[in-house]
C-alpha positions as CSV (number, residue, x, y, z in Angstrom):
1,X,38.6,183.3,-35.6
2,X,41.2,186.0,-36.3
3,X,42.0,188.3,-33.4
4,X,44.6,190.1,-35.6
5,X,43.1,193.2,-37.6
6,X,43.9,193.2,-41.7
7,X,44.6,197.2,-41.1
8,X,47.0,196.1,-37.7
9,X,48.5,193.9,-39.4
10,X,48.8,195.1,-42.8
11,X,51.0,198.3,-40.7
12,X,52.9,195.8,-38.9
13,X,54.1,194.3,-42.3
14,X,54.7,197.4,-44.2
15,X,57.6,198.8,-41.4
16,X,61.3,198.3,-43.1
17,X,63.2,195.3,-42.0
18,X,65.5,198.1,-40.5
19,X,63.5,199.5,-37.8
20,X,62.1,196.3,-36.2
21,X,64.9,195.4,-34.2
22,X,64.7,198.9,-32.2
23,X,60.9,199.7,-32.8
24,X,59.7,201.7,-29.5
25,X,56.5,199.1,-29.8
26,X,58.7,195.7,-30.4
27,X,57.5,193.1,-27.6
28,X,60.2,190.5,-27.7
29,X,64.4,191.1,-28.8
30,X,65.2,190.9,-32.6
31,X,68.4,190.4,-34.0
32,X,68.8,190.2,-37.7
33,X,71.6,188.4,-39.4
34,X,72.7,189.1,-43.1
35,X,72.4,185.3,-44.2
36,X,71.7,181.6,-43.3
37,X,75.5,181.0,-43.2
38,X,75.9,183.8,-40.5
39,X,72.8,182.4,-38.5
40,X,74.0,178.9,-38.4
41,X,77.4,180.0,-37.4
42,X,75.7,181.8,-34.4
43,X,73.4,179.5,-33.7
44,X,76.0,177.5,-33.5
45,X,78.9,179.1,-31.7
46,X,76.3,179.7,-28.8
47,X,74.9,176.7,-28.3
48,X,78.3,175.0,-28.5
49,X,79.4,177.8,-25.5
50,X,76.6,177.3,-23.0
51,X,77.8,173.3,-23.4
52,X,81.2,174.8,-23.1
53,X,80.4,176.9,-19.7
54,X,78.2,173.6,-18.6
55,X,81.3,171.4,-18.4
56,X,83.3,174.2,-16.6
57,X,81.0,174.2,-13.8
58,X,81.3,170.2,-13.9
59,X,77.1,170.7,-14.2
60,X,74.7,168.6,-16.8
61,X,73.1,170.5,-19.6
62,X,69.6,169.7,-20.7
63,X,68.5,171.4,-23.9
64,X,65.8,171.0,-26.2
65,X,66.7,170.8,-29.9
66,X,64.8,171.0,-33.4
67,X,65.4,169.6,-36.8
68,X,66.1,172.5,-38.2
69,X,67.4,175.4,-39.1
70,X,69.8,173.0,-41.4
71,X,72.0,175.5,-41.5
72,X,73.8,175.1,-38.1
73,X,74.8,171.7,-38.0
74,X,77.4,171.9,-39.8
75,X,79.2,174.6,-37.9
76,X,78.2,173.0,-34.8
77,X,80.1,169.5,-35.3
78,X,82.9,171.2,-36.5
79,X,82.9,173.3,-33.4
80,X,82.6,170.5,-31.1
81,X,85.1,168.4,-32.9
82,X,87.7,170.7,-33.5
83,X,87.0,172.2,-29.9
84,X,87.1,168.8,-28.1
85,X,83.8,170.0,-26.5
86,X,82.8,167.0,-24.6
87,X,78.7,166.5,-25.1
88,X,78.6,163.3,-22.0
89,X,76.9,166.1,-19.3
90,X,74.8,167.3,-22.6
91,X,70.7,165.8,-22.6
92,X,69.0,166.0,-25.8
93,X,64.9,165.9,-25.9
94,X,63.8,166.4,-29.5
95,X,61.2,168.7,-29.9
96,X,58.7,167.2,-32.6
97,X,58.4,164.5,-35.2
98,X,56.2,163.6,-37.9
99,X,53.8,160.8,-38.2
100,X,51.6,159.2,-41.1
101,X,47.7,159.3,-41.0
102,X,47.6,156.5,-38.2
103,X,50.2,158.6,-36.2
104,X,53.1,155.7,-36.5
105,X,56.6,156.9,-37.4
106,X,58.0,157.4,-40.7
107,X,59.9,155.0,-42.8
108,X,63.7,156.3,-42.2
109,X,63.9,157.1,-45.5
110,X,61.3,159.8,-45.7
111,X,62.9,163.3,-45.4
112,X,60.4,164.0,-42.9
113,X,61.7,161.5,-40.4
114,X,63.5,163.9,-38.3
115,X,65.2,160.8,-36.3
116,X,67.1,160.2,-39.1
117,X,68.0,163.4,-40.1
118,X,69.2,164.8,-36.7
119,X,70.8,161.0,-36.2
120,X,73.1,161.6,-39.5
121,X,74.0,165.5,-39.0
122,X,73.6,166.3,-35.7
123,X,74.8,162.6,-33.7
124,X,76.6,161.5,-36.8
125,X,79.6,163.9,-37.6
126,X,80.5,164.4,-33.3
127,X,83.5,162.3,-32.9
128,X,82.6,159.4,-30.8
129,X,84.4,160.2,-27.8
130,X,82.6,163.5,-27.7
131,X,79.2,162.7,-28.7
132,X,75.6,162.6,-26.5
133,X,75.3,159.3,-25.1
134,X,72.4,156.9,-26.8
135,X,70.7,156.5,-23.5
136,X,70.5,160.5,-23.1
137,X,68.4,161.0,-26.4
138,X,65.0,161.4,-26.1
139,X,63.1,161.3,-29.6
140,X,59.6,161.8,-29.1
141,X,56.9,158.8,-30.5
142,X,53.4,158.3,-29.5
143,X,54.5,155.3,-27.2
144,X,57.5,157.7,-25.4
145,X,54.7,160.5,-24.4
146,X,54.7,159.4,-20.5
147,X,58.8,158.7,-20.0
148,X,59.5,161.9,-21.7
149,X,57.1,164.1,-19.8
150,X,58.8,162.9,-16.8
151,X,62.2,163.3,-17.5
152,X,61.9,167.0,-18.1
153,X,60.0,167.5,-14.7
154,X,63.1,165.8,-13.3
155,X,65.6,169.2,-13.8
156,X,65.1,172.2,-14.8
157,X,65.7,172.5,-19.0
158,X,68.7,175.0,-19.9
159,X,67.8,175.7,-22.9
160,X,65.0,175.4,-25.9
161,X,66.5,176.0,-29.3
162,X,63.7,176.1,-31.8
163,X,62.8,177.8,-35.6
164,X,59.1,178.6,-36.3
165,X,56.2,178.1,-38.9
166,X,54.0,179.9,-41.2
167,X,51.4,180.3,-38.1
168,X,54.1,181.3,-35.4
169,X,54.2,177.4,-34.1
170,X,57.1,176.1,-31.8
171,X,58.1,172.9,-32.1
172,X,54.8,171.4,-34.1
173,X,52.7,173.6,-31.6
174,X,50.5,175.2,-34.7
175,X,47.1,177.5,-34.1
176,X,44.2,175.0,-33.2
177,X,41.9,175.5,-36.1
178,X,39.4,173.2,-35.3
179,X,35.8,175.0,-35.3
180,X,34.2,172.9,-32.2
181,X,37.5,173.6,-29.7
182,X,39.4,176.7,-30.1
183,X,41.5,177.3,-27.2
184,X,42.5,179.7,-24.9
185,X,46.2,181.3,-24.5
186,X,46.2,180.0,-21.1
187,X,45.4,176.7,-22.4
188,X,48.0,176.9,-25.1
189,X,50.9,178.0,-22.6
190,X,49.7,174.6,-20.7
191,X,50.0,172.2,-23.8
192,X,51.9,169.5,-23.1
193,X,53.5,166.5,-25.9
194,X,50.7,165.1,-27.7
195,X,50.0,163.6,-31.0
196,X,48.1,165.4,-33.6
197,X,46.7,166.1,-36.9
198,X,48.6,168.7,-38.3
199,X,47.0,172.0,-40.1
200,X,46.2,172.3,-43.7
201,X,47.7,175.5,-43.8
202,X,50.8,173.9,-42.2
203,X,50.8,170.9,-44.7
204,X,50.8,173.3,-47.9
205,X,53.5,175.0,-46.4
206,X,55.4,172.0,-45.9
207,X,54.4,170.9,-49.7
208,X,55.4,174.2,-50.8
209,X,58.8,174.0,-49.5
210,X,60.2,170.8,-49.6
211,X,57.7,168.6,-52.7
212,X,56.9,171.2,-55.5
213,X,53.7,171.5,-53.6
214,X,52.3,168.2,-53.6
215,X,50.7,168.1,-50.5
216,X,49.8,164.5,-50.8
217,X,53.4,163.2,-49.4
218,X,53.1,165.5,-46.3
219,X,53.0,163.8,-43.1
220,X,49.6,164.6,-42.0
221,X,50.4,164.2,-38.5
222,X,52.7,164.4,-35.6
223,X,53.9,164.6,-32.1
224,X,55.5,167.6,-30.4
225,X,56.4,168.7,-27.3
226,X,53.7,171.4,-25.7
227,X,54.5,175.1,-25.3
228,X,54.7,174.4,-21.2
229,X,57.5,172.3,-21.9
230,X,59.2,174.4,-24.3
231,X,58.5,177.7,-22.2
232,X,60.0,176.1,-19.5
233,X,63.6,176.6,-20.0
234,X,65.7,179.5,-18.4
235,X,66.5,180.3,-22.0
236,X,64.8,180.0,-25.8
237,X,66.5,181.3,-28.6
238,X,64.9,181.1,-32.0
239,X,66.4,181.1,-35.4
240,X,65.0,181.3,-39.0
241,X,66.6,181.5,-42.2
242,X,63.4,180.4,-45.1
243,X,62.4,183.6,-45.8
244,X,59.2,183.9,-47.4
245,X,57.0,181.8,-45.0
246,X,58.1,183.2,-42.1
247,X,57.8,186.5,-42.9
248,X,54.0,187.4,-41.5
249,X,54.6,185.5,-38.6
250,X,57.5,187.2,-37.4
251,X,55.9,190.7,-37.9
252,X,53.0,189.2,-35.6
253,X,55.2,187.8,-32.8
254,X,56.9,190.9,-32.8
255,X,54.0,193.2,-32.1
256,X,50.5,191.4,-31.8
257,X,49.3,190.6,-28.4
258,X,49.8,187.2,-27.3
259,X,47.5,184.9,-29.2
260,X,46.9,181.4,-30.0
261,X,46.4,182.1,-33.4
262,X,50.0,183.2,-33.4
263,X,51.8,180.2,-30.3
264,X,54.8,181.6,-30.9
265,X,53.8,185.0,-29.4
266,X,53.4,183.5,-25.9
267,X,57.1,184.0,-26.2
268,X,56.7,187.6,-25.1
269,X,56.2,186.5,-21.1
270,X,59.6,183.9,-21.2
271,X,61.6,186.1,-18.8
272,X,64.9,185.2,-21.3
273,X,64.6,184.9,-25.0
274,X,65.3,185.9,-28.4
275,X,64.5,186.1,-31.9
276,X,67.1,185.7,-34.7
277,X,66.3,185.8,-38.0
278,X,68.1,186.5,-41.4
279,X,67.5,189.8,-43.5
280,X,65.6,187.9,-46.1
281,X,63.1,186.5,-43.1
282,X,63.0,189.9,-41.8
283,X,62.0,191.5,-45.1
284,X,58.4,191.5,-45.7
285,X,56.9,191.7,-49.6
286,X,54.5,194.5,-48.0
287,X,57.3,196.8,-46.9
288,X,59.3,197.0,-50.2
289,X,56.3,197.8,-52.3
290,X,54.7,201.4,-51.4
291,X,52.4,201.0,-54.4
292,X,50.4,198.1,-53.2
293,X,48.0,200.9,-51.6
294,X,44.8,199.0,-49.7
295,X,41.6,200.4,-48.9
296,X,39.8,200.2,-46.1
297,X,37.7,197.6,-47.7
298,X,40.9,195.0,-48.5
299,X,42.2,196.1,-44.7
């Protein structure tokens, strides 16, 4: 069940991307950047600069990293090669990965296997004498869930890069729809990685975006680190650059109460973190159309 009002929510949507950043009632920072080639680049310069400031205090770096947004791999190898930023101090646990109806891993061919993808444009372009060592990659499958729990409980995680869905999720943490165990925030903010069936709301969006919106070749399933381990980082900076889908979500985060229909709000209590999103993703249909006046019977 909703615990966001139509009429809350439909005011929320209708504010100009221009005042959210510095709205008196905004519950979590905003930046917005003009485009996805400005947010990649600053996605990536910082994240290559906290590595950078790791290796000057001769201290590992533990980060948790996402398949996406695409657009800051690019600038990120380039960076680190042309840098010489040595990644040997840097840990990498992935945050999610998709799984077919019996929850086994995807052929490497799919474009949903994230391995893959983050092994070709994140590993794959770092000059090998820079690069994250094989044996300090955690990716996460169903048979991994126990080894990778523990290995972030060894030290604490610097850092939890991340995007977000149509429903606020983090990492493949999406709004628990099911009608015989809805959970609490508190329960949420505990989640830990597990395997699960994913949404149908999540796996039309997915359709939508990548297959022409044949929902049929959507991994129905997946496993994802839990909101306690992605909370638990001294810093979380999210990024998004797709625009249309994101839109209602980020209005929410930014000024709903913390929800589990929206995970991403629980956000708002991380003592260090930061929304980044491009003017396109920060625009919402609602605001730019004055005419589109609802009664109180559509709100």
């Amino acid at each position: 069940m909703s615990h966001i009002e139509a009429k809350q929510l439909y005011a929320w949507c209708k504010l100009p991307a221009s005042e959210l950043s510095g709205h008196p009632l905004r519950k979590i920072p905003l930046r917005i950047v003009s485009d996805s080639a400005a947010m990649g680049l600053l996605m990536a310069r910082e994240f290559a600069d906290d590595i950078k400031r790791a290796n000057g205090e001769e201290r590992p770096f533990r980060a948790i990293v996402p398949c996406g947004p695409k657009a800051w791999y690019e600038p990120f190898v380039r960076i680190v090669n042309e840098e010489r930023i040595s990644l040997a101090r840097v840990t990498v646990f992935h945050m999610d990965e998709c799984l077919d109806w019996q929850g086994r891993p995807l052929h490497p061919d799919d474009p949903y296997n994230f391995r893959s993808f983050m092994e070709t444009h994140f590993y794959g372009g770092v000059d090998p004498e820079l690069a994250v060592s094989a044996e300090q990659r955690y990716f996460p499958v169903p048979s991994s869930i126990e080894l990778i729990k523990a290995k972030i409980a060894e030290a604490e995680i610097d850092l939890t890069l991340g995007g977000w869905g149509q429903d606020g999720h983090l990492a493949y943490n999406q709004a628990r729809r099911h009608p015989y165990s809805a959970i609490t925030v508190e329960q949420l903010r505990s989640s830990e990685i597990r395997v699960q069936d994913n949404n149908p709301d999540t796996i039309i969006a997915l359709a939508q975006r990548t297959y022409g919106g044949a929902y049929q070749f959507v991994p129905p399933m997946s496993i994802t680190l839990g909101m306690k381990e992605c909370l638990s980082a001294r810093k979380v900076r999210i990024y998004s650059d797709t625009g249309a889908w994101k839109q209602t979500a980020l209005r929410v985060v930014l000024f709903a109460e913390e929800t589990a229909e929206y995970p991403m709000t629980l956000l708002q209590s991380h003592p260090d973190a930061l929304i980044t999103a491009t003017l396109e993703t920060a625009t919402h249909p609602i605001s730019e159309h004055p005419e589109w006046a609802f009664n109180e019977v559509n709100v």
